[in-house]
C-alpha positions in Angstrom: 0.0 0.0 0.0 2.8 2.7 0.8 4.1 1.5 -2.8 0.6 3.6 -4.2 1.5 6.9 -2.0 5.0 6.9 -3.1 3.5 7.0 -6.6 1.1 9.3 -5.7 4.3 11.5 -4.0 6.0 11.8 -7.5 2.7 12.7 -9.3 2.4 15.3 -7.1 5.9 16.3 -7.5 5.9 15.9 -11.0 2.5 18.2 -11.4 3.8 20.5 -8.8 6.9 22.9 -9.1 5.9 25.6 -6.4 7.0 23.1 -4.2 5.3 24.6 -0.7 1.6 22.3 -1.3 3.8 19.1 -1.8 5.4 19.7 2.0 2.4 20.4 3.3 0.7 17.3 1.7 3.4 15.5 3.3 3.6 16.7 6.7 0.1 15.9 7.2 0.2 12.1 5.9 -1.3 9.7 3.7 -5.1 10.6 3.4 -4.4 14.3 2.3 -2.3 12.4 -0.6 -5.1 10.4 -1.2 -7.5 13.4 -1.4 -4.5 15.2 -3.4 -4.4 12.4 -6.3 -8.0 12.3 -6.5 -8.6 15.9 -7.1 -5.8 15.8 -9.8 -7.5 13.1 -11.6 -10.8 14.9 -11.5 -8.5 18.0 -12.6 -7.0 15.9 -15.2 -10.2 14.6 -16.4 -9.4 12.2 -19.4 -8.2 12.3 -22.8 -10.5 12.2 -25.6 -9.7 12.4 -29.3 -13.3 12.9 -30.4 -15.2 15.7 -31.6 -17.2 16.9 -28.5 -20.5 18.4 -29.1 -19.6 21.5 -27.8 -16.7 21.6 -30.2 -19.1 20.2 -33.1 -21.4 23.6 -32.6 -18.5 25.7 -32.4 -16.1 24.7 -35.7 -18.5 26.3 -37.8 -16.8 29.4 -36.5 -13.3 29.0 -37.0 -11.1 29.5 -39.6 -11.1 27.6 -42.7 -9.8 27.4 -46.5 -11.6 29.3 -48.7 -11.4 29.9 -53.0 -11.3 33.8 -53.0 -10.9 34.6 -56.6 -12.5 32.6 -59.7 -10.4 29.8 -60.8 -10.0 27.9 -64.2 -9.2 24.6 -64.1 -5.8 23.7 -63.9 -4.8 27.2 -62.8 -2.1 27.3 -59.6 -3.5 28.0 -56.1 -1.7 31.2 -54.8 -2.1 33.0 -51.6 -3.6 35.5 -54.0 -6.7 33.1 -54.5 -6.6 31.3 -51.6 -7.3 32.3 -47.9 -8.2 31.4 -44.3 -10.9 32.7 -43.3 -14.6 31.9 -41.4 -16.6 29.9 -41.5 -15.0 26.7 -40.8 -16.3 24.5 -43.9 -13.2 24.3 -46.0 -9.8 22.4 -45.2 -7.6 23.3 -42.2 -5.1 26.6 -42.4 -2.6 24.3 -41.5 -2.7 22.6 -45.2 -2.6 26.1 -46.8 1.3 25.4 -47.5 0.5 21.7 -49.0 -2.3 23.6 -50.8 -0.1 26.5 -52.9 1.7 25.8 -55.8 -0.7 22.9 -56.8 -3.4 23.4 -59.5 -7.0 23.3 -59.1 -8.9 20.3 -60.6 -11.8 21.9 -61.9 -13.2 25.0 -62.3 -13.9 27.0 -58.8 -16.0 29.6 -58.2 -15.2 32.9 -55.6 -16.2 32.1 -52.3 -15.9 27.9 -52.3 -14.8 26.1 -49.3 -11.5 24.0 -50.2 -11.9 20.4 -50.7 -9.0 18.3 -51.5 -11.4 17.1 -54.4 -10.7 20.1 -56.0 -6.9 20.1 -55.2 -4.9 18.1 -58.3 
């Protein structure tokens, strides 16, 4: 059992860097450790990888890919015809570097979210 607090002890160390609430922990034993590892779990909360709904309601208003200038087929994105902006139906900013310099696969109108469907 004192194996568990010790691991408890370097969780709290390892979360901690002020350094004054771990010696306090200590000093006043074990169940204040106990107390101390259960409130940093709850803190903690888990890790999820999925789309909350919270999250789902709010992408709409973040930033996305957008066509900002007519395009002909085959023409070459540029940061002239492409930008991030809202809403958030298009691709990621983050693939607006994969994204310039390649050519459009159809014909795109102004105001088009980016697809990679359209990307050749």
């Amino acid at each position: 059992m004192l194996g568990n607090y010790d691991r408890q002890v370097d969780l709290v160390v390892a979360l901690n860097y002020n350094g004054t609430a771990l010696i306090h922990a200590l000093r006043l034993g074990k169940p204040i450790l106990f107390f101390w590892n259960n409130t940093l779990e709850k803190a903690l909360g888990e890790a999820k990888y999925s789309v909350g709904e919270q999250e789902a309601n709010s992408r709409v208003f973040r930033r996305s890919l957008f066509v900002v200038k007519d395009m002909k087929a085959g023409e070459v994105f540029t940061e002239e015809n492409v930008r991030s902006i809202r809403p958030g139906n298009g691709l990621h900013p983050r693939y607006l570097e994969d994204v310039l310099g390649r050519r459009a696969a159809q014909g795109i109108e102004h105001g088009t979210p980016l697809r990679w469907e359209l990307i050749v």
